[in-house]
C-alpha positions as CSV (number, residue, x, y, z in Angstrom):
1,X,0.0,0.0,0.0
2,X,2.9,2.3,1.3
3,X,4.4,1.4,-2.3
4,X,1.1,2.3,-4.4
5,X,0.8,5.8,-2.6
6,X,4.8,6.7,-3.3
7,X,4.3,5.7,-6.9
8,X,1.2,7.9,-7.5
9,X,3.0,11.2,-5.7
10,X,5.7,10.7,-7.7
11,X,3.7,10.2,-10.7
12,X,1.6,13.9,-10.0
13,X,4.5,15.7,-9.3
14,X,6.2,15.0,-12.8
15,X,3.2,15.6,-14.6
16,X,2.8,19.1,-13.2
17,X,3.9,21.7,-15.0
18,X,6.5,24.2,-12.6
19,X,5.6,27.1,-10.9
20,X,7.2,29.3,-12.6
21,X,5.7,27.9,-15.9
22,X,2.2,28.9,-14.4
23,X,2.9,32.3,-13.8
24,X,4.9,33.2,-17.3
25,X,3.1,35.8,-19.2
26,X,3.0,35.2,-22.8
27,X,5.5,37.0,-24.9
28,X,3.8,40.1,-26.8
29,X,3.5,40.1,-31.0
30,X,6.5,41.1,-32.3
31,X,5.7,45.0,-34.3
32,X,6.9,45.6,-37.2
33,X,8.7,48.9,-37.3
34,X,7.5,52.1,-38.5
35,X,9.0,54.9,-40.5
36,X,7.5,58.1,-40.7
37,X,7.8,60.3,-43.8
38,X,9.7,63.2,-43.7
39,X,7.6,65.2,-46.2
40,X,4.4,65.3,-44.4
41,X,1.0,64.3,-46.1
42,X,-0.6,67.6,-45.9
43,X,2.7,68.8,-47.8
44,X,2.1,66.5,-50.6
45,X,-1.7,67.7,-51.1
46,X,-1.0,71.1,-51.1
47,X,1.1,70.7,-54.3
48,X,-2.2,68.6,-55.9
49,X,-1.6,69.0,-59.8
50,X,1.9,71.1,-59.9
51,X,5.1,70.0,-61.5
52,X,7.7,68.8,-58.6
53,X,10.6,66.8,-58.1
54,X,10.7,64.2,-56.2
55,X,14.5,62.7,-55.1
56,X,13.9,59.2,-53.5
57,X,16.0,57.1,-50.4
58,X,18.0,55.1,-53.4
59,X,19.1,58.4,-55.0
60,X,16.3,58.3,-57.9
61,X,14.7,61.4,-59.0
62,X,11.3,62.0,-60.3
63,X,9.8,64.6,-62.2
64,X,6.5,65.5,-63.4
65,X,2.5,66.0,-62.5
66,X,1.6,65.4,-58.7
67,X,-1.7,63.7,-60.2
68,X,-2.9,62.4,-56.5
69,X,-1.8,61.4,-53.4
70,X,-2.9,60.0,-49.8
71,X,-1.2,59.3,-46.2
72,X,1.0,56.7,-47.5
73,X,1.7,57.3,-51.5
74,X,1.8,60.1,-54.2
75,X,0.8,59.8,-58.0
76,X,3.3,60.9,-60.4
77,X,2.6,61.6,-64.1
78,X,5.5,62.1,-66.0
79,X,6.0,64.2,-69.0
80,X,6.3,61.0,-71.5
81,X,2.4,60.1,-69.5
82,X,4.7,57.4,-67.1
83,X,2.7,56.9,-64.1
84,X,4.8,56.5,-61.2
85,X,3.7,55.5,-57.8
86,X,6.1,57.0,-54.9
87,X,5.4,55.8,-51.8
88,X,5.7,59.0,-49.2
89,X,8.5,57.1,-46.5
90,X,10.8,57.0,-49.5
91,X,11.0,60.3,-50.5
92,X,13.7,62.8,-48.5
93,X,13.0,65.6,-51.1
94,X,10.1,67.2,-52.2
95,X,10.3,71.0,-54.5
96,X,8.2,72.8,-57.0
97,X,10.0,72.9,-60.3
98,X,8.1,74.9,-63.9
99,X,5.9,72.7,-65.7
100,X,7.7,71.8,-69.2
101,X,6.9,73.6,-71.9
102,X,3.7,72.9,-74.0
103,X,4.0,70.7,-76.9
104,X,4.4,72.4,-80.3
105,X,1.4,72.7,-82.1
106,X,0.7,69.9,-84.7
107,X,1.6,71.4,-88.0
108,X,-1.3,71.8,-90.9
109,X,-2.2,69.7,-93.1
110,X,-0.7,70.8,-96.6
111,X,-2.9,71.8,-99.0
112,X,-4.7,69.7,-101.7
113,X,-2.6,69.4,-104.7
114,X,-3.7,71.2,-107.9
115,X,-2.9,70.6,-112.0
116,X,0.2,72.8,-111.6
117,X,3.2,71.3,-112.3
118,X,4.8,72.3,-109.3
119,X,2.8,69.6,-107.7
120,X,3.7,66.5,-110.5
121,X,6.1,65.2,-108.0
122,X,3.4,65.2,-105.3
123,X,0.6,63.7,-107.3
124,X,3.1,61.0,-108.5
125,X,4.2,60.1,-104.8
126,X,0.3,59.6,-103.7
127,X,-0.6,57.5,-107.1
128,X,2.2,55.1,-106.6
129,X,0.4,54.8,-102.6
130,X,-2.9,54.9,-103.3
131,X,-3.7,55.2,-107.2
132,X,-4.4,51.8,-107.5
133,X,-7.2,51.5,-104.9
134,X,-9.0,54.5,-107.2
135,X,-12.1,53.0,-109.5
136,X,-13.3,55.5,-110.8
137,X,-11.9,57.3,-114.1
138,X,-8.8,59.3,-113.9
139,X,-9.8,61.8,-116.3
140,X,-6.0,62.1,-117.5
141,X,-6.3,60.8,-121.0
142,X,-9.6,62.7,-121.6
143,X,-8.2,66.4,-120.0
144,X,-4.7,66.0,-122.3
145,X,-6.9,64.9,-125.7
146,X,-9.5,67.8,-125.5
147,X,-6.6,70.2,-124.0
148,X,-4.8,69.0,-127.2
149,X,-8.2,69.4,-129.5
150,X,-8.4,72.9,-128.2
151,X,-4.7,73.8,-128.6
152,X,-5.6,72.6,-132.8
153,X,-8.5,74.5,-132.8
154,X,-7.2,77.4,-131.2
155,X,-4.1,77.6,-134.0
156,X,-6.1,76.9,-136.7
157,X,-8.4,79.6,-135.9
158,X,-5.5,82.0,-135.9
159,X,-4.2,80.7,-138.9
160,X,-7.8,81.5,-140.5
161,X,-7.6,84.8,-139.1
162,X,-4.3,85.6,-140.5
163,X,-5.1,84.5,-144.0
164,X,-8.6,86.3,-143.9
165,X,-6.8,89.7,-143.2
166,X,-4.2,88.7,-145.8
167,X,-7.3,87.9,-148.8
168,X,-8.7,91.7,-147.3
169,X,-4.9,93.0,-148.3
170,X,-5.1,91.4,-151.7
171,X,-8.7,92.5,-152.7
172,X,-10.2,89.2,-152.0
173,X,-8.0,87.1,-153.9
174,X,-9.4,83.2,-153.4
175,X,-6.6,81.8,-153.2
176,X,-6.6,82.5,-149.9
177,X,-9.8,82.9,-149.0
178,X,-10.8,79.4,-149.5
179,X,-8.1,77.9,-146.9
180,X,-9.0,80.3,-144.6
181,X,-12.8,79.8,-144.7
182,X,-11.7,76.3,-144.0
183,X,-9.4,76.6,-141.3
184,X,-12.0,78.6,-139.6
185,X,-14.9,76.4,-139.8
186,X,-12.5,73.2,-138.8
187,X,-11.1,75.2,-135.8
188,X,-14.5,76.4,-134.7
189,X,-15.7,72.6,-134.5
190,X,-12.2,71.1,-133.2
191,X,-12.6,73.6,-130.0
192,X,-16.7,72.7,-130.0
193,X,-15.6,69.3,-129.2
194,X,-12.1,69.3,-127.3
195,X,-13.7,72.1,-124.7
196,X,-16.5,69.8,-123.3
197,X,-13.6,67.4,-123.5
198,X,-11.3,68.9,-121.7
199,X,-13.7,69.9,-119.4
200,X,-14.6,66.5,-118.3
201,X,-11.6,65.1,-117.8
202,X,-10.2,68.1,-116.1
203,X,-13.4,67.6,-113.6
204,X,-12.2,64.1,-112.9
205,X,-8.5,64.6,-112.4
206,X,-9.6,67.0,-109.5
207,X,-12.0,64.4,-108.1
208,X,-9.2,62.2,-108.4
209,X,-6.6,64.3,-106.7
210,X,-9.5,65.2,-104.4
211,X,-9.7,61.4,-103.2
212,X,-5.6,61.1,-103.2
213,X,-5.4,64.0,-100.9
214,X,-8.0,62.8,-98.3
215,X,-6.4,59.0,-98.1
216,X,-3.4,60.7,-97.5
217,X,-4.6,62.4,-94.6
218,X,-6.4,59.3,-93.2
219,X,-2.6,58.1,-92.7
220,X,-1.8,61.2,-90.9
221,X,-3.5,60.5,-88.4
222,X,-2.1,61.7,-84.7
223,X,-2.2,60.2,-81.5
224,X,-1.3,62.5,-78.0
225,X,-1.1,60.8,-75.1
226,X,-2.0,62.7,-72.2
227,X,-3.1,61.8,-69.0
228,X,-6.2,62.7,-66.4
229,X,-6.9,62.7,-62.7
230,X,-8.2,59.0,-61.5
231,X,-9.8,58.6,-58.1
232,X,-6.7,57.7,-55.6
233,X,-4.3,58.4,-58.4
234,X,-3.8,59.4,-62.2
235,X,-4.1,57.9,-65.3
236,X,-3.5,58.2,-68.6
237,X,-5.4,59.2,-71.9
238,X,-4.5,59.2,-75.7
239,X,-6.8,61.6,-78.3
240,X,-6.7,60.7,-81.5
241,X,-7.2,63.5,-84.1
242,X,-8.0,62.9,-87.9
């Protein structure tokens, strides 16, 4: 009996924990640490939407559009639209810098090209591009036939002209005034029928250059990026102008 009793004593008092192990408080979480910013919040708001300059802890420097910020990060837009987050802990610098200078304006469009022949090299360049896509009538044969009817009919009517004042100088000798009667009546009906002609065809070749001209400009066509205020941050945009 004596035996039992010894073994069960020594039994509960190895299974019980010390004393000291009762009265151990447990060990607190373990914080991270916290850095505070040097460049307040409130500093970074009141610069919302000017052009700083940021210098980071790793000895970057940013530039461009304070687009948004909050307690813990600012928005950057730079001037190539790069959106840069900064976060505020990193950044032992802040300033105010001028805003870059405004883009040049686009330039304009040149002007449509015309039948002058200061603008044969420009017409050529746009037909080998685009000519071949055209299906309607290029009117180039037509306006060169009837300018060339006209041209005849024009001369001849001088030459009838001419020999009409030299039959008046000779008192009507026929001679003459037979071959000038002729070359009149041929010239009046070769520039009847080459100025329609011409007419025509000189009407197409504009609609032609007309429709060069605007397909040219469809391949001119410019993209800007940009970039706009998001909520919490910025963003960027692109405008596409025709």
């Amino acid at each position: 009996m004596r035996v039992t009793t010894t073994t069960l004593m020594l039994a509960a008092s190895l299974s019980a924990p010390p004393a000291e192990a009762k009265s151990r408080p447990p060990k607190p979480p373990k914080r991270e640490a916290t850095v505070t910013p040097e460049i307040p919040p409130g500093t970074w708001r009141a610069m919302h939407d000017a052009a700083i300059e940021v210098k980071l802890r790793d000895g970057r420097t940013i530039r461009g559009r304070l687009a948004g910020s909050d307690d813990k990060t600012a928005t950057v837009v730079a001037a190539d639209g790069e959106v840069v987050s900064v976060a505020l802990k990193d950044a032992t610098e802040l300033r105010e810098v001028a805003p870059p200078a405004p883009p040049a304006p686009a330039a304009p469009p040149p002007p449509p090209p015309t039948l002058d022949t200061k603008d044969a090299s420009r017409v050529q360049g746009l037909e080998q591009r685009y000519g071949a896509k055209y299906t309607e009538p290029k009117g180039k044969a037509m306006h060169n036939a009837g300018s060339a009817l006209v041209a005849l009919g024009i001369t001849q009517l001088i030459i009838s002209g001419g020999l009409g004042i030299a039959t008046l100088a000779l008192d009507g000798d026929e001679a003459l005034a037979a071959p000038g009667i002729g070359l009149l009546i041929s010239g009046l009906v070769t520039v009847a029928v080459g100025g329609p002609l011409m007419g025509k065809g000189k009407r197409r070749r504009v609609a032609y250059y007309d429709w060069l001209y605007h397909q040219s400009l469809r391949d001119q066509a410019r993209v800007t990026p940009g970039a706009l205020t998001l909520r919490g941050g910025g963003g960027l945009s692109l405008r596409v102008a025709f």
